[in-house]
TIKE-431765 format. One record per residue (C-alpha): residue number from 1; x, y, z. Coordinates in pm, whole numbers. Example, Ala and Ser with C-alpha at 12.3 -4.5 7.8 and 13.67 -1.06 7.14 Angstrom:
{1, {1230, -450, 780}},
{2, {1367, -106, 714}},
//
This chain:
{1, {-2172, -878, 1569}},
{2, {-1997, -701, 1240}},
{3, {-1961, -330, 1294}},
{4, {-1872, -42, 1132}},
{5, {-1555, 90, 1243}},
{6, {-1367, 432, 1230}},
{7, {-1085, 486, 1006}},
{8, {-782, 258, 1155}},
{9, {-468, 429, 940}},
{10, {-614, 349, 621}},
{11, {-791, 694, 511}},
{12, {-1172, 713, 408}},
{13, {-1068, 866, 61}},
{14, {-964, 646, -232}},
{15, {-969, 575, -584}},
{16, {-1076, 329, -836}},
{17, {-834, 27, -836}},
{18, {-650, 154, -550}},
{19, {-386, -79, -442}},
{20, {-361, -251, -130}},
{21, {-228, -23, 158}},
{22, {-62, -377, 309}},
{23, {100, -660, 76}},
{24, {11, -995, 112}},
{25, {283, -1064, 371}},
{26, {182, -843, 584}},
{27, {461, -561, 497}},
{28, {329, -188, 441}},
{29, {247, -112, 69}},
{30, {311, 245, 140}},
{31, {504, 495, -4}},
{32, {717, 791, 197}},
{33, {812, 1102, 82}},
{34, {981, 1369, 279}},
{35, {1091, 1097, 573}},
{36, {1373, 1202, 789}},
{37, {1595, 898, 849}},
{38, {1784, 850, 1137}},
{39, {2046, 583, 1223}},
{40, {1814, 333, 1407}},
{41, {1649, 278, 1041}},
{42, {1976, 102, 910}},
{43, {1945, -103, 1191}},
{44, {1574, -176, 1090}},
{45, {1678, -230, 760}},
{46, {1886, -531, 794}},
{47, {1745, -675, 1058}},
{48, {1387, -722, 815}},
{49, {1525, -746, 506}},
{50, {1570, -1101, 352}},
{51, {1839, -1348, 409}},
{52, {1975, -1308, 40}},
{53, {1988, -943, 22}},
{54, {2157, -905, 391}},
{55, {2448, -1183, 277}},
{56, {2460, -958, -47}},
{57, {2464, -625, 137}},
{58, {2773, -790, 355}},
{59, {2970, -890, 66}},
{60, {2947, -634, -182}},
{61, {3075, -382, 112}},
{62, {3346, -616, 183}},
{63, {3427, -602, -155}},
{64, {3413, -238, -200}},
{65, {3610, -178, 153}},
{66, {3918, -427, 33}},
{67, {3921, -249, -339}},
{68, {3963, 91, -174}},
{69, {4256, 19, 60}},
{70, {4371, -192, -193}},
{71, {4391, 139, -413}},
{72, {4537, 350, -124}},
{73, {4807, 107, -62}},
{74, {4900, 110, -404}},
{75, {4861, 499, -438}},
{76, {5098, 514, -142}},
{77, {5341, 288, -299}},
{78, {5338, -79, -286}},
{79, {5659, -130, -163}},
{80, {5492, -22, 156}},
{81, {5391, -327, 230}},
{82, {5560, -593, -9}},
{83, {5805, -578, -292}},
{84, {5636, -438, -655}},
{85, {5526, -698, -901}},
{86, {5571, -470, -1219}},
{87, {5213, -436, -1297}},
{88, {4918, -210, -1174}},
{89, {4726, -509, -1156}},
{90, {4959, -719, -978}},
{91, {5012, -453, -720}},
{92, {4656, -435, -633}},
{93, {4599, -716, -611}},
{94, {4874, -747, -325}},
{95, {4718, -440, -191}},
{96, {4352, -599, -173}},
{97, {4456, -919, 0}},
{98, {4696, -760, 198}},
{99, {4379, -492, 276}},
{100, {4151, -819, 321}},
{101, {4418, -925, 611}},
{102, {4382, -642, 785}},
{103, {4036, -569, 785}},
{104, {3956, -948, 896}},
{105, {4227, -919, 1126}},
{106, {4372, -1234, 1043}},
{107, {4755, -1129, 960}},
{108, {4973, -1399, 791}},
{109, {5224, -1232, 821}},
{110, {5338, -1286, 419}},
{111, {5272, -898, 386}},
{112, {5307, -581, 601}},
{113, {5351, -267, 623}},
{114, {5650, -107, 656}},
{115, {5627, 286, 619}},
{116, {5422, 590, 825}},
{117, {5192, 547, 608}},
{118, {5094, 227, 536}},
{119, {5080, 179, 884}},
{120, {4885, 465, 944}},
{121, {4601, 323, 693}},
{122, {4614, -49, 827}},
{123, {4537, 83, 1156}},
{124, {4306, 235, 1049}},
{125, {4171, 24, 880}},
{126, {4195, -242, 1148}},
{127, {3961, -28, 1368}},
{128, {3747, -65, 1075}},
{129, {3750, -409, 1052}},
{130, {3664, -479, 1434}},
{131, {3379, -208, 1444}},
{132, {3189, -378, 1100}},
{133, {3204, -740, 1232}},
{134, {3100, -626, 1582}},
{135, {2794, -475, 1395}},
{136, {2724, -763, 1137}},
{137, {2725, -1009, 1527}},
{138, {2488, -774, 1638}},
{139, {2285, -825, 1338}},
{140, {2316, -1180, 1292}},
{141, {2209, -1199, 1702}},
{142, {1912, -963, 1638}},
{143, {1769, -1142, 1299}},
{144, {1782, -1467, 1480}},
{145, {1656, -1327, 1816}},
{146, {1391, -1130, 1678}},
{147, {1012, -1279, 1791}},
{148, {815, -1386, 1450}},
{149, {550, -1554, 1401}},
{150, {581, -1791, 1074}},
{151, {210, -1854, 967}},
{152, {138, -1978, 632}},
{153, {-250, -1861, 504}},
{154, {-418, -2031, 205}},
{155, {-367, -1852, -92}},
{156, {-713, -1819, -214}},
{157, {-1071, -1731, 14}},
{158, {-1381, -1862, -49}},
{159, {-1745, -1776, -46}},
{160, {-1987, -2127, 25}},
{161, {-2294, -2205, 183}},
{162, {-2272, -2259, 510}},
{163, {-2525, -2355, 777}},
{164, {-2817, -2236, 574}},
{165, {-2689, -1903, 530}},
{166, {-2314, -1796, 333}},
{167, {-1955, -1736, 494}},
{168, {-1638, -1626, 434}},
{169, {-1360, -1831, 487}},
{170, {-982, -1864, 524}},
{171, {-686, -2072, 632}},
{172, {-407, -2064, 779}},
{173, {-129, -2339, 1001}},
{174, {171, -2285, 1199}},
{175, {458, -2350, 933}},
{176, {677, -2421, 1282}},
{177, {627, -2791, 1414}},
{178, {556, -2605, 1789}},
{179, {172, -2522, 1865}},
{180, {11, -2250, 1823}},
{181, {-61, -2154, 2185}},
{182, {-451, -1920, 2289}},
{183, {-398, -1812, 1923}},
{184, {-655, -1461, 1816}},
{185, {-744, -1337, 1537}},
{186, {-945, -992, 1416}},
{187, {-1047, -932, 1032}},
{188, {-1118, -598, 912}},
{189, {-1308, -553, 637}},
{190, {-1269, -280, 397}},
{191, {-1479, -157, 86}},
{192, {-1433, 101, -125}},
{193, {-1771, 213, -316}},
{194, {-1827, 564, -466}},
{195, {-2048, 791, -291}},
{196, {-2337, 1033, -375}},
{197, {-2071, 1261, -463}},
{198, {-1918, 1017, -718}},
{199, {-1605, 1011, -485}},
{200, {-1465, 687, -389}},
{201, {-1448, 610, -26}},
{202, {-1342, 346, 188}},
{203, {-1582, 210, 499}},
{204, {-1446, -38, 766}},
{205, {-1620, -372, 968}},
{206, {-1469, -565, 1187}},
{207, {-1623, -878, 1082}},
{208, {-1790, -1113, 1324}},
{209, {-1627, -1461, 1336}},
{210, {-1747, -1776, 1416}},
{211, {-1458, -1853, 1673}},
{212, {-1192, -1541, 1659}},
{213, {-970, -1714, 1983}},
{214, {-944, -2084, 2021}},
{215, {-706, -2311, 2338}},
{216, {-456, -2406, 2100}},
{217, {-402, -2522, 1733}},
{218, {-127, -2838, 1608}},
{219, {-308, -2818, 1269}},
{220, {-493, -2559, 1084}},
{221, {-764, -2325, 1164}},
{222, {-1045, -2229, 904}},
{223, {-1143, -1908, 1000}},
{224, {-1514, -1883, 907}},
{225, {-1758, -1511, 902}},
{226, {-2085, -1615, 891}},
{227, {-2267, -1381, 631}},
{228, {-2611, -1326, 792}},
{229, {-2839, -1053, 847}},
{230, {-2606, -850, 1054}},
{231, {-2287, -874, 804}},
{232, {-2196, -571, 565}},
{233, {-2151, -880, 322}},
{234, {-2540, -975, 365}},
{235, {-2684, -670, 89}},
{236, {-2494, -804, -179}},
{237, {-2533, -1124, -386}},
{238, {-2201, -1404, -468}},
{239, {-2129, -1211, -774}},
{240, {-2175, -884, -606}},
{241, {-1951, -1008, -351}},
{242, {-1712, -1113, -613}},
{243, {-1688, -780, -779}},
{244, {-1634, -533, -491}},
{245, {-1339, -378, -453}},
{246, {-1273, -479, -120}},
{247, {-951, -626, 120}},
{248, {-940, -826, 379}},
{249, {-740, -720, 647}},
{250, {-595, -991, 930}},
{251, {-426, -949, 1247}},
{252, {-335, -1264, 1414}},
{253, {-133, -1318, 1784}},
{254, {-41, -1637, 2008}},
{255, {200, -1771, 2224}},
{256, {553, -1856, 2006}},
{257, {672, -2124, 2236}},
{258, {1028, -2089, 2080}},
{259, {1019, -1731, 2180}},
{260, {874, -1807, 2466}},
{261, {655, -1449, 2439}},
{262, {387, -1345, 2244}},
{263, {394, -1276, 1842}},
{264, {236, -1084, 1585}},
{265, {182, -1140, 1246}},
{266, {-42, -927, 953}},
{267, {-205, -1044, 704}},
{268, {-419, -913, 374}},
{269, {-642, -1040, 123}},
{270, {-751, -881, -202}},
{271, {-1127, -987, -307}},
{272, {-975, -1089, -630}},
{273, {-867, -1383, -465}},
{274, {-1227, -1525, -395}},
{275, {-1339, -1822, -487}},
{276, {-1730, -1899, -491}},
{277, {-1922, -2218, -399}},
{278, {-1577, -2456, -308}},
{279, {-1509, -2602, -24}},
{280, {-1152, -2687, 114}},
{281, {-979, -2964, 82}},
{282, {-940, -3143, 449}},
{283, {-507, -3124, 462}},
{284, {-532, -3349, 774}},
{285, {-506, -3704, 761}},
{286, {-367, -3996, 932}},
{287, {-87, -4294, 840}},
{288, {-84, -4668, 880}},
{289, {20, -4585, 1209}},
{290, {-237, -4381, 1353}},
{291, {-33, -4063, 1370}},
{292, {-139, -3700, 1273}},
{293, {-64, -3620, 865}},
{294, {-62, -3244, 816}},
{295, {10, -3168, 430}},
{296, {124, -2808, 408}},
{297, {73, -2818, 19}},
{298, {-292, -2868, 37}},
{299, {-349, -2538, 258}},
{300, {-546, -2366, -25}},
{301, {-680, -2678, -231}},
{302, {-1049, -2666, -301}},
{303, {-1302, -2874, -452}},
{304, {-1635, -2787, -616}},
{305, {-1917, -2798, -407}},
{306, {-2198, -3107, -446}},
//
C-alpha cells in the first residue's frame, strides 16, 4: 500500500519550478554555504570525481610542481645543477626536466646538483615526489576498490494501462555482464502543490510496487506502481499526471558479485520525463543459436499503444 511519508531530507517547503534536490545520476543537486572542510573531503573529492578530471587534476599539478622548481633552480643559479645555456628559456627548461627527475625520482644522472642549495631543494623536493605518488596509489587503489553499483535506467517513464487500471513504470539493467543478485528497490514519490495558504509544499509516498525485491535479474527489470484506488496518483487524470510538478525518487541495492558485498545506487526522475499511453519496447531477444540477446540501446524505446 502507497503511504504518505514524513519529510526524508527533502524539506516540506518549496517553490514553483523548484529544481530537483538529486540529479539524474543519483549525485546531490544541493548547494553548501558556510561548510567547514576538512582534509578527508580532498580525499572524497578524487576518489568520486570522473576519470577525466582526476587524470587532469594529476597533470596540471605535475606541471605546476616541475615549473616552480624549475624557477627556483634557475633563481638559485643554473650552474647549480648543469652548465648555463645563455638563455632564460634554455635554463628553465634544464631546470624543469632536471626538477621532473627529481620529483619522479628517476635520476639520469645527465644533471645534478652540485651546490647547498640546489641540493637542499632536490631533497626536498624528492620527499615531495615520494609523498604525491604514494597518495595518487592510494587513490588509484581506492577509485578502483570502491563498491558501485553500475545500473543503467531508461531514460524516459511511462504512464499505460495496465491490468484494467493505470501504472507507472520504469527500467533499468545491470550495465555489468555479472547478475544482479536479491536486487530491492523503494520509490518515493514527491509532489509539490500549493496549499490553502498559496505556499508551495512538498508531500511524500512511498509508492506501492508491483514486485519491489525479486531472486535475481541477468536482464532488465520493469519496475511497475499500479495506480489504483489506494495510489496518491489515483485523484488525478493522464494529463493531470503529466503536469504535476513531481520527482521520482529511487533507491536501489543488491548483491555486486565483483565486490563481493552489497551496493547502493540513487536514482531520480523528473515528471517531465513521462510518457503517456506507450509501452516498452521488449530489449530481450534471442540468436540463431538460442542464446540470450540483451540490447542495452533499446532500454528506453517505446512504441504507441494499440
Amino acid at each position: 500500500m502507497s503511504r504518505k511519508v514524513k519529510d526524508p531530507g527533502f524539506g516540506y517547503s518549496s517553490k514553483q519550478n523548484a529544481q530537483d534536490i538529486i540529479n539524474d545520476d543519483g549525485s546531490s543537486n544541493v548547494i553548501h554555504t558556510n561548510r567547514k572542510r576538512s582534509a578527508g573531503d580532498l580525499f572524497t573529492f578524487f576518489v568520486d570525481i570522473s576519470w577525466t578530471k582526476f587524470f587532469f587534476l594529476i597533470v596540471l599539478v605535475y606541471t605546476f610542481l616541475n615549473i616552480l622548481f624549475g624557477l627556483l633552480y634557475v633563481s638559485i643559479g643554473i650552474e647549480q645543477i648543469t652548465k648555463p645555456k645563455g638563455t632564460f628559456l634554455e635554463n628553465f627548461l634544464n631546470g624543469f626536466f632536471f626538477s621532473a627527475q627529481t620529483l619522479t625520482t628517476v635520476g639520469y644522472g645527465g644533471i645534478a646538483p652540485k651546490g647547498i642549495a640546489a641540493n637542499f631543494i632536490a631533497a626536498f623536493e624528492a620527499m615531495i615526489g615520494l609523498l604525491s605518488f604514494s597518495f595518487i596509489t592510494g587513490l588509484l587503489y581506492g577509485r578502483f576498490s570502491k563498491p558501485k553499483a553500475n545500473i543503467k535506467f531508461s531514460d524516459n517513464i511511462i504512464l499505460r494501462a495496465f491490468k484494467k487500471e493505470r501504472a507507472i513504470m520504469f527500467r533499468l539493467m545491470n550495465r555489468r555482464k555479472t547478475v544482479m543478485i536479491e536486487p530491492e528497490v523503494t520509490v518515493t514519490l514527491s509532489i509539490t502543490e500549493k496549499d490553502k495558504k498559496g505556499e508551495f509544499k512538498r508531500e511524500f509516498y512511498t509508492l506501492d510496487l508491483e514486485r519491489k525485491k525479486i531472486m535475481y535479474l541477468p536482464t532488465v527489470w520493469t519496475v511497475v506502481h499500479p495506480i489504483n484506488d489506494k495510489s496518491p496518483l489515483f485523484k488525478y487524470s493522464n494529463k493531470e499526471i503529466k503536469q504535476l510538478d513531481a520527482f521520482l525518487y529511487i533507491l536501489i541495492n543488491f548483491h555486486e558479485e565483483s565486490f563481493a558485498q552489497k551496493v547502493y545506487q540513487i536514482y531520480s526522475y523528473d515528471f517531465d520525463k513521462l510518457e503517456v499511453d506507450v509501452k516498452y519496447v521488449s530489449s530481450v531477444s534471442f540468436d540463431d543459436e538460442g542464446f540470450t540477446v540483451l540490447d542495452h540501446e533499446k532500454l528506453s524505446e517505446v512504441e504507441k499503444m494499440n
